[in-house]
N, CA and C of each residue as an Amber inpcrd file, in Angstrom:
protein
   360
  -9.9380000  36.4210000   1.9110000  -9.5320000  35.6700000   0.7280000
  -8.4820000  34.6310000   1.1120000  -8.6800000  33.8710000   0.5710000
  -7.5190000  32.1160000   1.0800000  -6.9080000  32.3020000  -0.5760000
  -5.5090000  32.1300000  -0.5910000  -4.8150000  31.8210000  -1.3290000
  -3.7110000  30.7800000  -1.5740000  -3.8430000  29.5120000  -2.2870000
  -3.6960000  28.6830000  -2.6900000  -2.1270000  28.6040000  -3.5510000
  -1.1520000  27.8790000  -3.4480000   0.0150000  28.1520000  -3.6420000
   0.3680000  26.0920000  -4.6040000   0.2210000  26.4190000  -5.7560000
   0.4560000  25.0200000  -6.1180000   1.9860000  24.5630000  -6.6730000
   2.7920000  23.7920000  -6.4890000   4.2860000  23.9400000  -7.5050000
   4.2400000  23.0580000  -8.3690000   4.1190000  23.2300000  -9.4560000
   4.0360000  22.6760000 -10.7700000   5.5320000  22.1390000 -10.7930000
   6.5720000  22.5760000 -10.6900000   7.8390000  22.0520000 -10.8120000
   7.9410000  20.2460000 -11.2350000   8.6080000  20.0880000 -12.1170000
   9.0530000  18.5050000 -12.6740000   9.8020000  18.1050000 -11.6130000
  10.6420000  16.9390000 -10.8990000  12.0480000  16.6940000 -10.9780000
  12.1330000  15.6720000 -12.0630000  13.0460000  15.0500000 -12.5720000
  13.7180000  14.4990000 -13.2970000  13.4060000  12.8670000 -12.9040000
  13.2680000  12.4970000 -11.5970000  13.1120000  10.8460000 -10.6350000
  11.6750000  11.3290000 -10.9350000  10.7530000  11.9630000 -10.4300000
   9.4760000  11.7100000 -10.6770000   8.9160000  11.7250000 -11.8400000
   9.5510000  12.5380000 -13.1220000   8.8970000  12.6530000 -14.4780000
   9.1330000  10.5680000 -14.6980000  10.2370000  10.6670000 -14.4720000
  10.3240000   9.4830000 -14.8240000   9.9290000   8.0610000 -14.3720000
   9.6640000   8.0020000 -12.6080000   8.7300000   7.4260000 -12.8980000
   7.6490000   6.9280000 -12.4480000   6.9100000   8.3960000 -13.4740000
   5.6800000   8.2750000 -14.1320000   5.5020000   8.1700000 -15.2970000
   6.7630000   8.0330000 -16.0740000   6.9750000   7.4510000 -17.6110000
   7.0650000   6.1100000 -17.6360000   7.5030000   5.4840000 -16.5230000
   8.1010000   4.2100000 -16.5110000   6.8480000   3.6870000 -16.1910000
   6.1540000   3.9870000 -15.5800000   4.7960000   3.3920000 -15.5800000
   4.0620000   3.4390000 -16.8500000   3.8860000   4.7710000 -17.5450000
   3.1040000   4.5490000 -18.8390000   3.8400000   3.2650000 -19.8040000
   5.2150000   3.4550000 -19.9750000   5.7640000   2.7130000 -21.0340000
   5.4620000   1.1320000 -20.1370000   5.3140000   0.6190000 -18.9630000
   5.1380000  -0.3540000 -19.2190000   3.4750000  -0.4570000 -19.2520000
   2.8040000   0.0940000 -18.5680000   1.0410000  -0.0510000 -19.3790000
   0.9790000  -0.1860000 -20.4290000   1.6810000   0.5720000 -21.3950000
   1.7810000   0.5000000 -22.9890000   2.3350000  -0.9540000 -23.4790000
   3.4480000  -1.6340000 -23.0060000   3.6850000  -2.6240000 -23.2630000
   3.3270000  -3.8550000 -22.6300000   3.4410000  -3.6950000 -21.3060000
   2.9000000  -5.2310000 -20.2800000   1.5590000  -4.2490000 -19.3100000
   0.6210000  -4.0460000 -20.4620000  -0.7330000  -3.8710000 -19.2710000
  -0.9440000  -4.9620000 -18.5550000  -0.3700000  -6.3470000 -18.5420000
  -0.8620000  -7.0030000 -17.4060000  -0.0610000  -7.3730000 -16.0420000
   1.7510000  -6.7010000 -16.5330000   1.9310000  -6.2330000 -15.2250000
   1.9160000  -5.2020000 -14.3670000   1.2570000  -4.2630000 -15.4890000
   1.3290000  -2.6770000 -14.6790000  -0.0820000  -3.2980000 -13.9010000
  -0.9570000  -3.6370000 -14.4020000  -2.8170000  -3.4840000 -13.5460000
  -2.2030000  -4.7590000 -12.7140000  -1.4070000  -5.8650000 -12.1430000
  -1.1090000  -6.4910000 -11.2990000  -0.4040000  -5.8070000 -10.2960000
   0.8970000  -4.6690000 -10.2340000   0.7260000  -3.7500000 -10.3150000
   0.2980000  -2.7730000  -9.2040000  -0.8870000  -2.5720000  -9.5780000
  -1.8460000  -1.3040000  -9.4900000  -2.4020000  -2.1990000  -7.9110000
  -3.0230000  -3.2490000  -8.8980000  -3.8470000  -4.2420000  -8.0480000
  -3.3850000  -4.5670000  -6.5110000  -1.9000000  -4.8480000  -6.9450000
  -1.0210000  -4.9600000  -5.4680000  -1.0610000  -3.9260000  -4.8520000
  -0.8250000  -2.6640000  -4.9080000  -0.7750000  -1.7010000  -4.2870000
  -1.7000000  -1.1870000  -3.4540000  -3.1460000  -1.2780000  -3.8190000
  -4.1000000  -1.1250000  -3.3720000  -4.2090000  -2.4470000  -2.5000000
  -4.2660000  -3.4890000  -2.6210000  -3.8870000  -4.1950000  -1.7580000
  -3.4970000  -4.2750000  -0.2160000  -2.4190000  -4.2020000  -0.5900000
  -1.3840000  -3.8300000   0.5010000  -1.8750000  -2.7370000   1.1440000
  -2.4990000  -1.6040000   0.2680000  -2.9960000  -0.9540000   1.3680000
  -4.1890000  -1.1380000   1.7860000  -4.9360000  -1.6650000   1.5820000
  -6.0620000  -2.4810000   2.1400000  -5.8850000  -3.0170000   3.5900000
  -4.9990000  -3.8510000   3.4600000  -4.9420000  -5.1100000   4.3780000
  -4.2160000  -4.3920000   5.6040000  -3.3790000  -3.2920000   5.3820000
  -2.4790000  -2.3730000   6.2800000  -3.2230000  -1.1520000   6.9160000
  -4.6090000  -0.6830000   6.3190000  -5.6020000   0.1130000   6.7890000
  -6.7550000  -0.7920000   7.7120000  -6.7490000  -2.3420000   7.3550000
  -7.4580000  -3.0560000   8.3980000  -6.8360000  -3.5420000   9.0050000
  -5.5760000  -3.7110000   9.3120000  -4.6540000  -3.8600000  10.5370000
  -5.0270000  -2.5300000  11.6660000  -5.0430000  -1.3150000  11.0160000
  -4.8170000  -0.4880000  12.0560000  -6.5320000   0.1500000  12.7930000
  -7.6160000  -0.6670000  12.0230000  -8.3450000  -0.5680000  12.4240000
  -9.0840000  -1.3120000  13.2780000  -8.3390000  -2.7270000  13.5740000
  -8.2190000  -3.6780000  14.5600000  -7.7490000  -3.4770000  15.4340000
  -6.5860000  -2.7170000  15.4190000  -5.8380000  -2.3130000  16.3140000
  -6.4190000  -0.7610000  17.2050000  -7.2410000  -0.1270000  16.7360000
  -8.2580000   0.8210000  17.1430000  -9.2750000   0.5470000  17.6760000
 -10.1450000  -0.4600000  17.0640000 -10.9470000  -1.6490000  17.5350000
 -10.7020000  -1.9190000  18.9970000  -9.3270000  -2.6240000  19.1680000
  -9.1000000  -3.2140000  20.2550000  -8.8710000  -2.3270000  21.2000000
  -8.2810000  -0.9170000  21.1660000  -7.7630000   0.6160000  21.3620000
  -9.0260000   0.6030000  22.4890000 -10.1800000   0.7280000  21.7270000
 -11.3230000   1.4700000  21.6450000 -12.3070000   0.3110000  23.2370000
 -11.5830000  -0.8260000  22.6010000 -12.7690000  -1.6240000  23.7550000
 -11.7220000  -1.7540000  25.1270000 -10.5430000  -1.8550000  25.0720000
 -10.1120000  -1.3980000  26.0140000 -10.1730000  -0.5220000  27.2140000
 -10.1620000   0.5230000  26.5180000 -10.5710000   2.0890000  27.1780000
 -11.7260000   1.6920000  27.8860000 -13.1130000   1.1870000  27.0570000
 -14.5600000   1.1270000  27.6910000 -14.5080000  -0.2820000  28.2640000
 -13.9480000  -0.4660000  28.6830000 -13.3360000  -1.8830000  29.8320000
 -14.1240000  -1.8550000  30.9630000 -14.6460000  -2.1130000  31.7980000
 -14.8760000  -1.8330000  33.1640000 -14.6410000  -3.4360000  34.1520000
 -14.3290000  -3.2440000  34.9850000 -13.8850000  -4.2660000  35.8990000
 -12.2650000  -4.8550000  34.9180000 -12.7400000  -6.1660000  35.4300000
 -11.6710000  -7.1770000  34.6040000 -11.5250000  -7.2830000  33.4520000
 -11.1740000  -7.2990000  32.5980000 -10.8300000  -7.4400000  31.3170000
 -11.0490000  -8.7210000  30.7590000 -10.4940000  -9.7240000  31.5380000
 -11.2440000 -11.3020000  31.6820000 -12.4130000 -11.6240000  31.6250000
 -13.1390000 -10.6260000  31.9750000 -14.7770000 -10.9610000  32.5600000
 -15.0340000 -10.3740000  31.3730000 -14.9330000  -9.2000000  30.3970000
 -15.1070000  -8.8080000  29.5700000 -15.7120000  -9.6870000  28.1490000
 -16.5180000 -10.3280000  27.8320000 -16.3710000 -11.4260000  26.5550000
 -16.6490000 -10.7720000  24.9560000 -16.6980000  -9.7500000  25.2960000
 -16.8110000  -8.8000000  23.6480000 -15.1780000  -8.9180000  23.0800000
 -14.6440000  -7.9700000  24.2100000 -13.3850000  -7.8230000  24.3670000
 -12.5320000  -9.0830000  24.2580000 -12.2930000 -10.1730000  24.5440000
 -11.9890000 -11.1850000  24.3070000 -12.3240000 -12.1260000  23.3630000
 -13.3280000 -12.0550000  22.7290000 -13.6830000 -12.3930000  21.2360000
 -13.2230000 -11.6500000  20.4580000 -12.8660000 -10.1880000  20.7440000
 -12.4500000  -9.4600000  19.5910000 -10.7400000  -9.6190000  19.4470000
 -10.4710000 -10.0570000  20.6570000  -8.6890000 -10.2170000  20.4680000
  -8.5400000 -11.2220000  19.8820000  -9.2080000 -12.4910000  20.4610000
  -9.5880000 -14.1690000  19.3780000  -9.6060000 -13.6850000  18.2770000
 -10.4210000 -12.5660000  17.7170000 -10.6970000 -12.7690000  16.5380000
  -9.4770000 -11.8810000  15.4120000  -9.0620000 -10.8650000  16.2250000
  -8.2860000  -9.6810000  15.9490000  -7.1210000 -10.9350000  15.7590000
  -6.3930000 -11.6220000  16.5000000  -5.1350000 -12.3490000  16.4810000
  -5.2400000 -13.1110000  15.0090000  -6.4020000 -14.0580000  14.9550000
  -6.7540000 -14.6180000  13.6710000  -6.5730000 -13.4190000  12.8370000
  -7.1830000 -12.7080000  12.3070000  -6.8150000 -11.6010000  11.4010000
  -5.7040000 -11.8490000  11.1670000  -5.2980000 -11.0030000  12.0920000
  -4.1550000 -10.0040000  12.1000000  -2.5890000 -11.3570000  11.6280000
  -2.9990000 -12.6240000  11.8300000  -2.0290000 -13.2330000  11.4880000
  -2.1020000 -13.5220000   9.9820000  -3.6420000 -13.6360000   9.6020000
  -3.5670000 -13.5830000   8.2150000  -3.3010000 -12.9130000   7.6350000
  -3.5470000 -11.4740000   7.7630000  -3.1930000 -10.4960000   6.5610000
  -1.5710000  -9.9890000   6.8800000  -0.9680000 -10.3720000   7.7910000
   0.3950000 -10.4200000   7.9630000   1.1780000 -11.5150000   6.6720000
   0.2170000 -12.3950000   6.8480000   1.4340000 -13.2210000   5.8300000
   0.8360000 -13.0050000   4.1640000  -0.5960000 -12.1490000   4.4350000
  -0.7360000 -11.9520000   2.6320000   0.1110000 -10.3680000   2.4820000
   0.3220000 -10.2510000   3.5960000   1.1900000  -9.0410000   2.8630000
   2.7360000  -9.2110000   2.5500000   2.9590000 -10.0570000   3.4070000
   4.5350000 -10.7050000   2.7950000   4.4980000 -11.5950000   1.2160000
   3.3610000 -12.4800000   1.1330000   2.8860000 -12.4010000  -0.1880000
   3.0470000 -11.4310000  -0.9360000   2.3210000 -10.2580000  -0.8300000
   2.0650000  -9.4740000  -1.7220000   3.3540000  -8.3170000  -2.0100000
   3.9980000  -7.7950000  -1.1880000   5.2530000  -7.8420000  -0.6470000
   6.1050000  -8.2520000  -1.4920000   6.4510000  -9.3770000  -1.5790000
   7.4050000 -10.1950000  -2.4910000   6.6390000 -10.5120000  -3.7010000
   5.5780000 -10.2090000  -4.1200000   4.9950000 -10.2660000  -5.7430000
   5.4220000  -8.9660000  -6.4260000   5.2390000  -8.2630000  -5.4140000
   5.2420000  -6.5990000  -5.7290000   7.2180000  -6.2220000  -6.1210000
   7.9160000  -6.8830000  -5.8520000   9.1690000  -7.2440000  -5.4320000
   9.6020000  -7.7400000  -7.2170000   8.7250000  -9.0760000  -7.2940000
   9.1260000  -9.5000000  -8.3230000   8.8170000  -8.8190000  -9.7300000
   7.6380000  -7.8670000  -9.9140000   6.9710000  -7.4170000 -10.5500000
   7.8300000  -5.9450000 -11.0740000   8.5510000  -5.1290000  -9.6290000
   9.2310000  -4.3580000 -10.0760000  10.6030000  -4.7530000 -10.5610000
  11.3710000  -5.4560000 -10.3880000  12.2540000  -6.5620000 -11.3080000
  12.0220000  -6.1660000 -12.6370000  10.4730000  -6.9960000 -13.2190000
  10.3930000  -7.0330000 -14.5970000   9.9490000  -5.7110000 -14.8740000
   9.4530000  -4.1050000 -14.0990000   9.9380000  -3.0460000 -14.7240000
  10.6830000  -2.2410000 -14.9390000  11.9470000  -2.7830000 -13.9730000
  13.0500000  -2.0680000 -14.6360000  13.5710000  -3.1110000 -15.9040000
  13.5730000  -3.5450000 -16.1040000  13.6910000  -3.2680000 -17.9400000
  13.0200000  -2.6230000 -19.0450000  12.0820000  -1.4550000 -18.1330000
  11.8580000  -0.4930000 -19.0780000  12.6450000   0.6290000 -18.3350000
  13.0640000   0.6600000 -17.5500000  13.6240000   2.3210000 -16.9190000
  14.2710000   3.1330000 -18.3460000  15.0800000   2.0630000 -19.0330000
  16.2920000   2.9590000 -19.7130000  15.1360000   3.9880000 -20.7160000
  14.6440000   3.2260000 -21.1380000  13.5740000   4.3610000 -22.0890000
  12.3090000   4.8160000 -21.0440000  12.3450000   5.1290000 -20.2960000
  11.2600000   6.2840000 -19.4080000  12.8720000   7.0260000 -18.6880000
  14.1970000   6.7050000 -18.5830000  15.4360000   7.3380000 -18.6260000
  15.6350000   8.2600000 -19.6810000  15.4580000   7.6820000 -20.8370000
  15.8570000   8.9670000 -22.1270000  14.4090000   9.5040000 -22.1440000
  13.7250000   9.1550000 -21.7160000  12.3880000  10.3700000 -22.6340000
  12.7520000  11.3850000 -21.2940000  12.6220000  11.2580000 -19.6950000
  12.5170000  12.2500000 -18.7050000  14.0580000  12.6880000 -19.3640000
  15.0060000  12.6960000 -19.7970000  16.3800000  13.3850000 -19.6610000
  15.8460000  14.5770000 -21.6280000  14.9870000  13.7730000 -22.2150000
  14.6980000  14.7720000 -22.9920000  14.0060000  15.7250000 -22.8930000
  13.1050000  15.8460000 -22.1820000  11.9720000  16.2680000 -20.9640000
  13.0290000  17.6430000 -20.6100000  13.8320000  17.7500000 -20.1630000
  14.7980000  17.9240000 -19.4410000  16.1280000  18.5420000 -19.9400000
């Protein structure tokens, strides 16, 4: 038999926020799903960084001779560098949207503040 151990336990920073998120869906659904949108994002572009970087991992290893002489391998760094410089600067983009966005939700904290302290 496998037995499974879950902790339901609140804290007080997490009730809240996950209040602070509802109250602003409730009021600015279009910066919570911008948001959302960023987040996934970012992790997007940061899960195909590291799979370029595995990519390149990967053809390395199965290298044989020169590495120079190699032209898979060297198209894929050409191409990996291009990438990898782009989604570097959409993530500083996204980064600093994500930046500005939480700005405009803390002006809901104080009320996702009193509902988790009533909670509580």
């Amino acid at each position: 038999t496998k037995t499974t151990i879950v902790n339901f336990a609140v804290k007080e920073v997490g009730l809240e926020a996950q209040l602070l998120g509802i109250v602003v869906r409730r009021e600015r659904l279009d910066l919570e799903e911008q948001k959302d949108n960023l987040v996934r994002k970012i992790a997007a572009d940061q899960r195909k960084l590291v799979e370029l970087e595995d990519e390149i991992l990967r053809l390395l290893n199965a290298a044989e001779g020169s590495l120079l002489d190699d032209e898979v391998l060297v198209e894929t760094l050409q191409t990996s560098k291009v990438t990898s410089q782009e989604i570097s600067e959409q993530l500083e983009i996204s980064e600093e949207t994500e930046y500005k966005i939480d700005l405009a939700r803390e002006g809901y904290r104080p009320c996702a503040q009193r509902a988790s302290i009533l909670f509580f």
